[in-house]
N, CA, C and O atoms as a GROMACS GRO file, in nm:
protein
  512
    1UNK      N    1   3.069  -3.399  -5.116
    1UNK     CA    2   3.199  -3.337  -5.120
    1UNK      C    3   3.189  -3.207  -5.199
    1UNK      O    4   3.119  -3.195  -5.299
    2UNK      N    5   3.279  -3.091  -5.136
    2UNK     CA    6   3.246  -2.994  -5.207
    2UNK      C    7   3.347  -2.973  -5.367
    2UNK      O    8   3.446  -3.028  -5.415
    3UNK      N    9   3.284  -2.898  -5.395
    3UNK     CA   10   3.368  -2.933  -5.560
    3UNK      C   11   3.515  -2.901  -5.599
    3UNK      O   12   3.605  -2.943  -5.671
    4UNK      N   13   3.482  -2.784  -5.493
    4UNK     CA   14   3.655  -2.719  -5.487
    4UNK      C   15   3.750  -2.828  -5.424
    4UNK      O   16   3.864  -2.852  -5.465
    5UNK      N   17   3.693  -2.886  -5.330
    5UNK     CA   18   3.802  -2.993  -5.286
    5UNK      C   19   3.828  -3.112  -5.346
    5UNK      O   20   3.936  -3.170  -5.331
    6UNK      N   21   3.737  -3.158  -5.416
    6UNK     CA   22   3.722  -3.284  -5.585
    6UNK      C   23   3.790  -3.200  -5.650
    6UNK      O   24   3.909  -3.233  -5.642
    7UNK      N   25   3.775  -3.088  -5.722
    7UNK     CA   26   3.836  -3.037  -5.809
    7UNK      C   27   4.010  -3.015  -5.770
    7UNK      O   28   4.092  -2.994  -5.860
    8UNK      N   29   4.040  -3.022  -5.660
    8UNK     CA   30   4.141  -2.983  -5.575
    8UNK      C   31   4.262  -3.099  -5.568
    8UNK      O   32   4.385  -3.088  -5.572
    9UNK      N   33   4.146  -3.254  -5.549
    9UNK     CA   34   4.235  -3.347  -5.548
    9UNK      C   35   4.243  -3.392  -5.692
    9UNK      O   36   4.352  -3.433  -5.731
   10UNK      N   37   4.142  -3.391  -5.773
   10UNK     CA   38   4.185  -3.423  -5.923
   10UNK      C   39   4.312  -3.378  -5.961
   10UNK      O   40   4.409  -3.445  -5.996
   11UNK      N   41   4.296  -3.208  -5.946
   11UNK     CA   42   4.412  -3.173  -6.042
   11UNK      C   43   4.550  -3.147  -5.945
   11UNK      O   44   4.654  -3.087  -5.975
   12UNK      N   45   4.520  -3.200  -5.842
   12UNK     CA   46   4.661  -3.210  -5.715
   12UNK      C   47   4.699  -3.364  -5.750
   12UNK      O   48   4.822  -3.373  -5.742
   13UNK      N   49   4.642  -3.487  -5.784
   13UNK     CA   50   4.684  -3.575  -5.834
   13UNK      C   51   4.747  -3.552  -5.992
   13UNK      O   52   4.866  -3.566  -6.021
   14UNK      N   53   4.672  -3.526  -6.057
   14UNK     CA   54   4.745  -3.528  -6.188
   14UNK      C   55   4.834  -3.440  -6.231
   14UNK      O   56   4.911  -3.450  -6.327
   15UNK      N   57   4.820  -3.351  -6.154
   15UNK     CA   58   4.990  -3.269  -6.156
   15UNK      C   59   5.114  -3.337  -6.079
   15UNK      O   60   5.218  -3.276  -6.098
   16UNK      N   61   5.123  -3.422  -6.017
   16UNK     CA   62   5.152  -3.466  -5.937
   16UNK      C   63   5.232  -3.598  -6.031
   16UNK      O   64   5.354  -3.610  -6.042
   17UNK      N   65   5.139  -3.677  -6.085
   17UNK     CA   66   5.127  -3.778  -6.193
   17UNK      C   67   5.207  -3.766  -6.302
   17UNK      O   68   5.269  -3.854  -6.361
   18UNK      N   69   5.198  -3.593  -6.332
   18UNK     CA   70   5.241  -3.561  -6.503
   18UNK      C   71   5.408  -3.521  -6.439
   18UNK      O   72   5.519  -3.551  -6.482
   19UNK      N   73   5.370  -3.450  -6.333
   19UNK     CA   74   5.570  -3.420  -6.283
   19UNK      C   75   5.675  -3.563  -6.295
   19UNK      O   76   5.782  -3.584  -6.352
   20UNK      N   77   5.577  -3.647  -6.207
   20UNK     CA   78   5.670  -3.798  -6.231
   20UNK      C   79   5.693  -3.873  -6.362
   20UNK      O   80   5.784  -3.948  -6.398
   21UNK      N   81   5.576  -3.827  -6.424
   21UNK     CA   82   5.581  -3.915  -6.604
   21UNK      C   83   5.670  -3.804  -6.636
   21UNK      O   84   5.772  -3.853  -6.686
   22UNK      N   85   5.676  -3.715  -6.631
   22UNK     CA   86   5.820  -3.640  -6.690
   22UNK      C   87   5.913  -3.629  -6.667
   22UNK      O   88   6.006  -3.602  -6.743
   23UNK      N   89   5.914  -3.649  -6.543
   23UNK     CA   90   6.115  -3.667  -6.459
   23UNK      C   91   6.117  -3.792  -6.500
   23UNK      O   92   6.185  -3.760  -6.598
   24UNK      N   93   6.107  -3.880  -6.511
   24UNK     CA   94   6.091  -4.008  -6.527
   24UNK      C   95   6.102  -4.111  -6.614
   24UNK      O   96   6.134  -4.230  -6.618
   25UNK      N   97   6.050  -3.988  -6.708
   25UNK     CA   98   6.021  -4.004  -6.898
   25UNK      C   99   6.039  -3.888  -6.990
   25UNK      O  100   5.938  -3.862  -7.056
   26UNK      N  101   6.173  -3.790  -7.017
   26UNK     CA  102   6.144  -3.665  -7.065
   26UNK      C  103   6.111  -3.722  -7.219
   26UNK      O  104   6.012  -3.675  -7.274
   27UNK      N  105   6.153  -3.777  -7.258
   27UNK     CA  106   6.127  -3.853  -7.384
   27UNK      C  107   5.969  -3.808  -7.466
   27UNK      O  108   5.942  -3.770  -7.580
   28UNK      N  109   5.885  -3.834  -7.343
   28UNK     CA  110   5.720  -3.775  -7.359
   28UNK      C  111   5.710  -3.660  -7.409
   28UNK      O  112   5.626  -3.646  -7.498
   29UNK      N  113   5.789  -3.551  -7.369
   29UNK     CA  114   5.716  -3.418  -7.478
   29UNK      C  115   5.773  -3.401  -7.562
   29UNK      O  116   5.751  -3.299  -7.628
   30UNK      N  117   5.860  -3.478  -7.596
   30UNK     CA  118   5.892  -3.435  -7.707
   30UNK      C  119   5.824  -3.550  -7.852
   30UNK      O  120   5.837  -3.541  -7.974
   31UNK      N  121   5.755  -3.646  -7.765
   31UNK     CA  122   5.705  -3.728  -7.834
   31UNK      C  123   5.558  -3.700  -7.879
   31UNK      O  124   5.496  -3.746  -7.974
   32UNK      N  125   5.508  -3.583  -7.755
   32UNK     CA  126   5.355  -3.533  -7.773
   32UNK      C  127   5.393  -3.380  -7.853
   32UNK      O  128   5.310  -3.322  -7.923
   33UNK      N  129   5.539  -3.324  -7.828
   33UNK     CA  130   5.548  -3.250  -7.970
   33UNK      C  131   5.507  -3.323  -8.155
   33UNK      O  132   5.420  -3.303  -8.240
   34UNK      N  133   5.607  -3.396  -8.143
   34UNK     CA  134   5.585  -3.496  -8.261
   34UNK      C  135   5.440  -3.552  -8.326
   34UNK      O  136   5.416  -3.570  -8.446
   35UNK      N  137   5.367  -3.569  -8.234
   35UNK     CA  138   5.259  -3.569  -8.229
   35UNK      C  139   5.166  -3.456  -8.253
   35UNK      O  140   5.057  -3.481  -8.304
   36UNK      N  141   5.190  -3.365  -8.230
   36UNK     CA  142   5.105  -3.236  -8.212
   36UNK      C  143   5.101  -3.202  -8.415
   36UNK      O  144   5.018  -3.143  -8.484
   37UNK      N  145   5.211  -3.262  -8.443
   37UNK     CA  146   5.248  -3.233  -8.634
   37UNK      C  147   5.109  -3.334  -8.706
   37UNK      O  148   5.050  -3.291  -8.806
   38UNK      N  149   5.080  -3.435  -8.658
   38UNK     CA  150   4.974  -3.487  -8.687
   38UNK      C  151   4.844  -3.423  -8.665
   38UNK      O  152   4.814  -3.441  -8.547
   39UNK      N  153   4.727  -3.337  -8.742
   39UNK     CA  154   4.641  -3.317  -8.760
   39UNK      C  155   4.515  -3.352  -8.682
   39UNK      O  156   4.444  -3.278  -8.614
   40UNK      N  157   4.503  -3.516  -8.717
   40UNK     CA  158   4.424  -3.590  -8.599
   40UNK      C  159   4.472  -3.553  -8.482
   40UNK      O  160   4.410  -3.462  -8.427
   41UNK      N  161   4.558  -3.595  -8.433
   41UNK     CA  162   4.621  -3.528  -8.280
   41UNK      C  163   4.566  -3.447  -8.249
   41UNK      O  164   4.472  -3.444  -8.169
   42UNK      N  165   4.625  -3.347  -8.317
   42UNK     CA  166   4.607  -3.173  -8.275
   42UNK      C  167   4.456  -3.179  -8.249
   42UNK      O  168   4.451  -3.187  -8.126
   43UNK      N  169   4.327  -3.180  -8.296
   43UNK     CA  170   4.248  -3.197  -8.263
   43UNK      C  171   4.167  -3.271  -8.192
   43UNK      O  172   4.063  -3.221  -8.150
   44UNK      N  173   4.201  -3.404  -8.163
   44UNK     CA  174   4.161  -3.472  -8.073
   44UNK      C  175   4.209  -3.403  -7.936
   44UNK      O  176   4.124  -3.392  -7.848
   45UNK      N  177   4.378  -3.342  -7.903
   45UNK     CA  178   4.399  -3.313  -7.833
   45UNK      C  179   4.324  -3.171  -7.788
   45UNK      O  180   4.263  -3.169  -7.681
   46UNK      N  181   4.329  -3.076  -7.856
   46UNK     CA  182   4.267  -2.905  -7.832
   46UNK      C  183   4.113  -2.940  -7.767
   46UNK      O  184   4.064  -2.886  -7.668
   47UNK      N  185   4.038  -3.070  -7.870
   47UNK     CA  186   3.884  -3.088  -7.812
   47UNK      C  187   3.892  -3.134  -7.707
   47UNK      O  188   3.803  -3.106  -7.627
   48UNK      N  189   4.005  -3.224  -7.663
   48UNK     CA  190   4.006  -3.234  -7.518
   48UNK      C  191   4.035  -3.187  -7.440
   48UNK      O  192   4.011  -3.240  -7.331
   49UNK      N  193   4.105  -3.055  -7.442
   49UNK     CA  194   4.168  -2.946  -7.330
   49UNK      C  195   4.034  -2.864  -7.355
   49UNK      O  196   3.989  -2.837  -7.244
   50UNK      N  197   3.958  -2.818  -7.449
   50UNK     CA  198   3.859  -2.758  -7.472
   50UNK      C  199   3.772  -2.825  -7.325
   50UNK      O  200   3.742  -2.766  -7.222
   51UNK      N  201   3.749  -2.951  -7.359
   51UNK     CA  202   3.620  -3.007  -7.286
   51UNK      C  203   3.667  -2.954  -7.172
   51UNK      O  204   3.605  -2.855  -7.134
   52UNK      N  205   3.794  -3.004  -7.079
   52UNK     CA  206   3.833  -3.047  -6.969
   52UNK      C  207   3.786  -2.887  -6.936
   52UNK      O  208   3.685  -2.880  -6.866
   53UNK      N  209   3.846  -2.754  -6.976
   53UNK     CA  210   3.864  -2.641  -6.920
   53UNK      C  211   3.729  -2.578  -6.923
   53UNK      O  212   3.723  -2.467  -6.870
   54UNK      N  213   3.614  -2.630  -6.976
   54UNK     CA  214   3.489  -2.588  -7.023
   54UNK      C  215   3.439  -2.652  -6.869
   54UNK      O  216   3.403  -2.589  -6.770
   55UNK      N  217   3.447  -2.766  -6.883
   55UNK     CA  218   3.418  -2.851  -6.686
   55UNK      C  219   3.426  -2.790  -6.657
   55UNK      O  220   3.350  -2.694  -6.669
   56UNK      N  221   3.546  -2.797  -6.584
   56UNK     CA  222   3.609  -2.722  -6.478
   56UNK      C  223   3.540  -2.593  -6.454
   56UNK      O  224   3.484  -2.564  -6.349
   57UNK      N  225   3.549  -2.484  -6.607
   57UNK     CA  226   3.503  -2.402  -6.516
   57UNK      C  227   3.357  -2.351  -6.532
   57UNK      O  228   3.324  -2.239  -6.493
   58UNK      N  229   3.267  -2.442  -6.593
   58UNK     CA  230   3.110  -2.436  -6.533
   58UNK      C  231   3.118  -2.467  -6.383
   58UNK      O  232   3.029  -2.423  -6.308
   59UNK      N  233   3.250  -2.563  -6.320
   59UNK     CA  234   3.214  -2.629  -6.217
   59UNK      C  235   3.252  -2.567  -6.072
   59UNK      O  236   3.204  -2.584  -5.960
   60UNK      N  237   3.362  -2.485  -6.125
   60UNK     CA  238   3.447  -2.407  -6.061
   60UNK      C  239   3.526  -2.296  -6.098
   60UNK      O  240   3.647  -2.295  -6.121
   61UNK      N  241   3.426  -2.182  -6.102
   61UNK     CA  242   3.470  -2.042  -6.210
   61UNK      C  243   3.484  -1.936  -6.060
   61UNK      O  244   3.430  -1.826  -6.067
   62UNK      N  245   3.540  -1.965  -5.960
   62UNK     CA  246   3.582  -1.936  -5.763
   62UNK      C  247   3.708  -1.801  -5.832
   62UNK      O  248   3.804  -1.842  -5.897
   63UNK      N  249   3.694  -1.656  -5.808
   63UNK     CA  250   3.785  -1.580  -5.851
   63UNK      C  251   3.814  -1.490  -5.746
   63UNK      O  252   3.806  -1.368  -5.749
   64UNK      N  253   3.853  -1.578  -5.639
   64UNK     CA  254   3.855  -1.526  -5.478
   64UNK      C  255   4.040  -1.562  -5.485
   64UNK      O  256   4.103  -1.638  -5.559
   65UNK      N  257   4.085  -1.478  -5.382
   65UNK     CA  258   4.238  -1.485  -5.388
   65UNK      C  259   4.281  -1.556  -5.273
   65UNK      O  260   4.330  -1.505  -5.172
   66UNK      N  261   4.259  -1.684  -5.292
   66UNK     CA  262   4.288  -1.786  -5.221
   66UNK      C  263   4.319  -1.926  -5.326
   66UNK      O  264   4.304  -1.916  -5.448
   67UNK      N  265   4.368  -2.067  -5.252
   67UNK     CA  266   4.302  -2.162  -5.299
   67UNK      C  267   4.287  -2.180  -5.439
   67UNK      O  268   4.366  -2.188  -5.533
   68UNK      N  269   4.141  -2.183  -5.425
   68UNK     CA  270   4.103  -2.171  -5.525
   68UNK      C  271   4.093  -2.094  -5.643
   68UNK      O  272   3.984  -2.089  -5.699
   69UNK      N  273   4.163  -2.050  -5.676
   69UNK     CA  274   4.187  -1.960  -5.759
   69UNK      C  275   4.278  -2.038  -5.870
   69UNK      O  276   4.251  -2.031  -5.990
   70UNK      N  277   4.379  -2.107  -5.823
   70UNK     CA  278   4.429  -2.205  -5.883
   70UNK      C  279   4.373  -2.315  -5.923
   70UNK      O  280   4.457  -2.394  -5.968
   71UNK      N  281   4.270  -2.352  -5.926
   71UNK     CA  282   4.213  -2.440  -5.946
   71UNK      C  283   4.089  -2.360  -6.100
   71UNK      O  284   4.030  -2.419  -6.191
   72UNK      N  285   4.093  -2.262  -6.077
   72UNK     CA  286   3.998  -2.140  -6.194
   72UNK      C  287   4.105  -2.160  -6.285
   72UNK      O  288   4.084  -2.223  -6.389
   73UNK      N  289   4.212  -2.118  -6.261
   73UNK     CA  290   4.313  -2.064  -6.322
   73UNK      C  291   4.344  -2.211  -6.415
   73UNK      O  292   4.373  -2.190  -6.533
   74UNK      N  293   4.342  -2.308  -6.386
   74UNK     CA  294   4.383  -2.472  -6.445
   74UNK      C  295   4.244  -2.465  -6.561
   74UNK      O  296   4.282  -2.502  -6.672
   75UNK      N  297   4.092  -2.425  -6.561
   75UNK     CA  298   3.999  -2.467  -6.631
   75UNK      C  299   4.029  -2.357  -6.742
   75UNK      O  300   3.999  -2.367  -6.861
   76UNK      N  301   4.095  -2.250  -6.679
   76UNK     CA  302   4.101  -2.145  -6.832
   76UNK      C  303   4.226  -2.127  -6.871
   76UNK      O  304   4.240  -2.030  -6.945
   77UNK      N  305   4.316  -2.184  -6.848
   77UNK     CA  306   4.427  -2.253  -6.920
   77UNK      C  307   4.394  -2.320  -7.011
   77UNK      O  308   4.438  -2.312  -7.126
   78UNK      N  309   4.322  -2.384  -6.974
   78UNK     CA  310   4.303  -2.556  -7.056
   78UNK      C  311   4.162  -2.470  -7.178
   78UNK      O  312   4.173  -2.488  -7.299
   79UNK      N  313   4.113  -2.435  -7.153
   79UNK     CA  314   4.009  -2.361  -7.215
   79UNK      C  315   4.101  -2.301  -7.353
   79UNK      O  316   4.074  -2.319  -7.471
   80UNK      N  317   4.220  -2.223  -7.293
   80UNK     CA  318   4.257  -2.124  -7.406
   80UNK      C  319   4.326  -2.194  -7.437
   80UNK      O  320   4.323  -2.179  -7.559
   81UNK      N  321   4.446  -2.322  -7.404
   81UNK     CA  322   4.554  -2.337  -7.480
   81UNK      C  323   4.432  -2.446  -7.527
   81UNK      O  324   4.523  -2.509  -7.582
   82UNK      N  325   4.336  -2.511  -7.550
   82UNK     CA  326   4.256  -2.599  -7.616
   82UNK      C  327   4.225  -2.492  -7.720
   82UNK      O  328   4.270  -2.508  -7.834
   83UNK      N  329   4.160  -2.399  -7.695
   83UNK     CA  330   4.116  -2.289  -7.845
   83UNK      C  331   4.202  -2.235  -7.935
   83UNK      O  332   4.180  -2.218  -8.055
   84UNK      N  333   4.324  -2.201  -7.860
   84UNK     CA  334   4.438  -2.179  -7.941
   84UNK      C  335   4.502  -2.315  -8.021
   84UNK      O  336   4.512  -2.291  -8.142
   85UNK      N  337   4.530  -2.403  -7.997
   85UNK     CA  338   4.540  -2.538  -8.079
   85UNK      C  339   4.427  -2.516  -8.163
   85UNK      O  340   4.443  -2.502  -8.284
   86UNK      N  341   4.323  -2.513  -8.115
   86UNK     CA  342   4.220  -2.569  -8.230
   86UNK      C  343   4.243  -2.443  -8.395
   86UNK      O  344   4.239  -2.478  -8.513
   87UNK      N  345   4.264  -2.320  -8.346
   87UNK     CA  346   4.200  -2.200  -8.424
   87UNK      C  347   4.353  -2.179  -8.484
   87UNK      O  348   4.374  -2.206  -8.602
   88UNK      N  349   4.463  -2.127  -8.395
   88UNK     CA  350   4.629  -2.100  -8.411
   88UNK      C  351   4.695  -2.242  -8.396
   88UNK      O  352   4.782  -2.223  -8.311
   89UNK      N  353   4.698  -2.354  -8.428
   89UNK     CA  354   4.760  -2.492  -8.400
   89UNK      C  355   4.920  -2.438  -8.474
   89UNK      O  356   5.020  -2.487  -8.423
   90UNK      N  357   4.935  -2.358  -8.569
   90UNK     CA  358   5.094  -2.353  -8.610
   90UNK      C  359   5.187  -2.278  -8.516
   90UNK      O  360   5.295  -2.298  -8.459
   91UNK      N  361   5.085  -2.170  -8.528
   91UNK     CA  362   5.161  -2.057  -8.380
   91UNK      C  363   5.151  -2.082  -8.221
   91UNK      O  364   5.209  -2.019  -8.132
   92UNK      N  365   5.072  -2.180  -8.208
   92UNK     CA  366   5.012  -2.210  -8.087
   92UNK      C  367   5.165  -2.340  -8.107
   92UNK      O  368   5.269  -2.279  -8.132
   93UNK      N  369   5.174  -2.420  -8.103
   93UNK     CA  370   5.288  -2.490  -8.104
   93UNK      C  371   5.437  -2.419  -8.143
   93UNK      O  372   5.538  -2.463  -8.089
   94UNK      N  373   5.442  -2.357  -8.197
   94UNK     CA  374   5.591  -2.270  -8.175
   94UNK      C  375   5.600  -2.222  -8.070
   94UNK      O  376   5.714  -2.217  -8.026
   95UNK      N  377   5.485  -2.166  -7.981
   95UNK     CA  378   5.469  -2.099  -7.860
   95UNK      C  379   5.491  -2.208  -7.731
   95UNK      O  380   5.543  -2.173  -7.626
   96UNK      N  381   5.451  -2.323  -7.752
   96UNK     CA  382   5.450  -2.408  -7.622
   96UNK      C  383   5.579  -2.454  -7.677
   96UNK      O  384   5.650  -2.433  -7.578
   97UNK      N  385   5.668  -2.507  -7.776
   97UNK     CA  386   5.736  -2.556  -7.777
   97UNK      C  387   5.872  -2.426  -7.736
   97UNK      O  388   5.962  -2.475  -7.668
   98UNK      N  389   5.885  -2.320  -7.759
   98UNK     CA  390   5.972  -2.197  -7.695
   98UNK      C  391   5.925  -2.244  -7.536
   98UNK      O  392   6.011  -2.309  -7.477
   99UNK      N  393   5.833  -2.226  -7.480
   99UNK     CA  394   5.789  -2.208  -7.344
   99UNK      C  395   5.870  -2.335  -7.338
   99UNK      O  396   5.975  -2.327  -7.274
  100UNK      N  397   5.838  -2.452  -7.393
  100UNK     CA  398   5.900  -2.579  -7.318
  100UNK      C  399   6.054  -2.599  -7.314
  100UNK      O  400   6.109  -2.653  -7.217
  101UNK      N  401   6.118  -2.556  -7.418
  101UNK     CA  402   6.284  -2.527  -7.397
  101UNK      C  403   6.320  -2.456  -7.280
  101UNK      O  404   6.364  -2.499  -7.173
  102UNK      N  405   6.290  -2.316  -7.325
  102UNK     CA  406   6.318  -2.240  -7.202
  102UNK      C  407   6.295  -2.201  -7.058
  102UNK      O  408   6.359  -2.137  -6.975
  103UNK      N  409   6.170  -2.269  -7.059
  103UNK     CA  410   6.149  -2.278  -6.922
  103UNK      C  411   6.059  -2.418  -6.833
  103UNK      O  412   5.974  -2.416  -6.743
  104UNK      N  413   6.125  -2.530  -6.907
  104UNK     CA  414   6.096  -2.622  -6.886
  104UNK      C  415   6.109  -2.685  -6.712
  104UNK      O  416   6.007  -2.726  -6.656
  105UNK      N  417   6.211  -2.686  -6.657
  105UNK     CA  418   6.227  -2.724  -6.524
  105UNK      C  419   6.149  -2.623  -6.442
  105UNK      O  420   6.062  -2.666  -6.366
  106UNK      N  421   6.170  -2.498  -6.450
  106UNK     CA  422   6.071  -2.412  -6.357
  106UNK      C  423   5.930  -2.476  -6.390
  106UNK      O  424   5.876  -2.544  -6.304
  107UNK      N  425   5.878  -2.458  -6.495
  107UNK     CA  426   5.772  -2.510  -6.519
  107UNK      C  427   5.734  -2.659  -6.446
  107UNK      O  428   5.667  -2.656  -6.343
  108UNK      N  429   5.775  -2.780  -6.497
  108UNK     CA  430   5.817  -2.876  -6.373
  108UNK      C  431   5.806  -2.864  -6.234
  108UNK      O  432   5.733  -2.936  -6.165
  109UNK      N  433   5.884  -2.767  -6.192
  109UNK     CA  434   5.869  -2.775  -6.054
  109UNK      C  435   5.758  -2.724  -5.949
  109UNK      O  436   5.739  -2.748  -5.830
  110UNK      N  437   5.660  -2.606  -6.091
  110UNK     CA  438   5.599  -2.539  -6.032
  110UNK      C  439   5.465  -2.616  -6.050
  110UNK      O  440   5.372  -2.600  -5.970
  111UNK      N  441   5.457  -2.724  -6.187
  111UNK     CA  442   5.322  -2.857  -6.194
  111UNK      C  443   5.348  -2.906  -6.020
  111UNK      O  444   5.248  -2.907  -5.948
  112UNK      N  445   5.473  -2.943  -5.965
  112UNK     CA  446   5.472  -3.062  -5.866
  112UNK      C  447   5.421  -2.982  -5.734
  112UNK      O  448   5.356  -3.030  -5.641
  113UNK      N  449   5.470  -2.847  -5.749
  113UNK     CA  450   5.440  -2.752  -5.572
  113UNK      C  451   5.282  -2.736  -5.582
  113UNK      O  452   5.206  -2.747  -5.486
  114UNK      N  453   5.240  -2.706  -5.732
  114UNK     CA  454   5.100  -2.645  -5.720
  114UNK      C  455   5.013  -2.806  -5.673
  114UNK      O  456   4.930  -2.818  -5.582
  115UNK      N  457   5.051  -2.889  -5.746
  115UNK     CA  458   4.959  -3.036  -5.719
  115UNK      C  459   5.004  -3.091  -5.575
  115UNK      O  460   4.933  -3.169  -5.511
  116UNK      N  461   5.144  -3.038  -5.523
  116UNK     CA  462   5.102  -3.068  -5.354
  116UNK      C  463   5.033  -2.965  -5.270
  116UNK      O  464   4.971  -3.007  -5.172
  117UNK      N  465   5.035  -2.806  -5.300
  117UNK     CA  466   4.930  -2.733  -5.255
  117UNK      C  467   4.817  -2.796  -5.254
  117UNK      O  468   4.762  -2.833  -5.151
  118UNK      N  469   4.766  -2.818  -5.388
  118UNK     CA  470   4.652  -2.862  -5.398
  118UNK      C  471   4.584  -2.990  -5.299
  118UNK      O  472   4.468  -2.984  -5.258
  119UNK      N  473   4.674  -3.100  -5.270
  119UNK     CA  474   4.648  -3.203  -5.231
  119UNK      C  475   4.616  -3.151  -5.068
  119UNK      O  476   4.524  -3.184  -4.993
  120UNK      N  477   4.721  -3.066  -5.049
  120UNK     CA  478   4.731  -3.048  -4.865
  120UNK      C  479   4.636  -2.953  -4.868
  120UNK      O  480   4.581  -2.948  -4.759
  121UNK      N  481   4.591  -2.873  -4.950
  121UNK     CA  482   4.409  -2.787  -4.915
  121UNK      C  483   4.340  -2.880  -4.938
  121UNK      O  484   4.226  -2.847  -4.904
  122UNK      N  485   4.340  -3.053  -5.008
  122UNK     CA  486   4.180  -3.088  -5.012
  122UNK      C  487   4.208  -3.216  -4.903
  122UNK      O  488   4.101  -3.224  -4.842
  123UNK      N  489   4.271  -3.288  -4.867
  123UNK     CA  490   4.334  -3.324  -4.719
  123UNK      C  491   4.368  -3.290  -4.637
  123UNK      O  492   4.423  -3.363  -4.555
  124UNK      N  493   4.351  -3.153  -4.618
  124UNK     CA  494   4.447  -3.102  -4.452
  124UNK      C  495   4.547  -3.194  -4.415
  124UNK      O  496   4.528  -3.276  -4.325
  125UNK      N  497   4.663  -3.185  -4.484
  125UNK     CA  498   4.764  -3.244  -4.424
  125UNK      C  499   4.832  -3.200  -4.296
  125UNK      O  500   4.859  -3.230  -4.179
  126UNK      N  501   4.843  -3.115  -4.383
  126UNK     CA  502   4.957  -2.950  -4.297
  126UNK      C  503   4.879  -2.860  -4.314
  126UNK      O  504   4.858  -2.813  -4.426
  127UNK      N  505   4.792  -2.796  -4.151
  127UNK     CA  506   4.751  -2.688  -4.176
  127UNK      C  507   4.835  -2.605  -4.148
  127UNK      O  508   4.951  -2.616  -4.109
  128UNK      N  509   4.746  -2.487  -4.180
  128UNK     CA  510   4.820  -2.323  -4.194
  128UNK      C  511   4.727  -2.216  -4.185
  128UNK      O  512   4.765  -2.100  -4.193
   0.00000   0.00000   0.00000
């Protein structure tokens, strides 16, 4: 299987996953805010957005304007908002927590469109 399309359905499932745990459960970020004040957290969490976005993009660093590009774009996200936690964790959380007030539902809606893009490029559901 090629990687872009693994990489494609991973993060087309778990966007997919995280839209429903949040319509579902808004309760959660504000509980992984709460969390983020804990020390341990914060670092367990940043080393793990670190790892994930470090994968990804040894695995898939594709900077073609298609597709995949979104799928680049998910490993260096996760790359920077993991480095920024780790290095800025005070300012780096005032920042996601503004982003998450104010533009929380767009945000939402745009996890659930990108993880069904994603799914219907690594299934051909609906071509185009």
């Amino acid at each position: 299987m090629d990687v872009s399309v693994f990489l494609a359905k991973f993060w087309g499932w778990y966007l997919i996953v995280f839209f429903f745990v949040l319509s579902f459960n808004p309760s959660r970020i504000k509980e992984v805010f709460e969390n983020l004040k804990d020390q341990k957290f914060l670092i367990i969490t940043s080393f793990i957005a670190i790892v994930i976005g470090l994968i990804n993009i040894l695995l898939h660093n594709i900077w073609e304007s298609n597709w995949k590009f979104i799928i680049t774009s998910i490993g260096w996200i996760a790359l920077g908002l993991g480095l920024l936690l780790f290095v800025f964790p005070i300012a780096t959380i005032k920042w996601l927590k503004f982003i998450n007030i104010k533009l929380v539902q767009i945000l939402y809606v745009l996890l659930f469109l990108a993880g069904v893009f994603l799914l219907n490029r690594a299934y051909e559901l609906v071509p185009y």
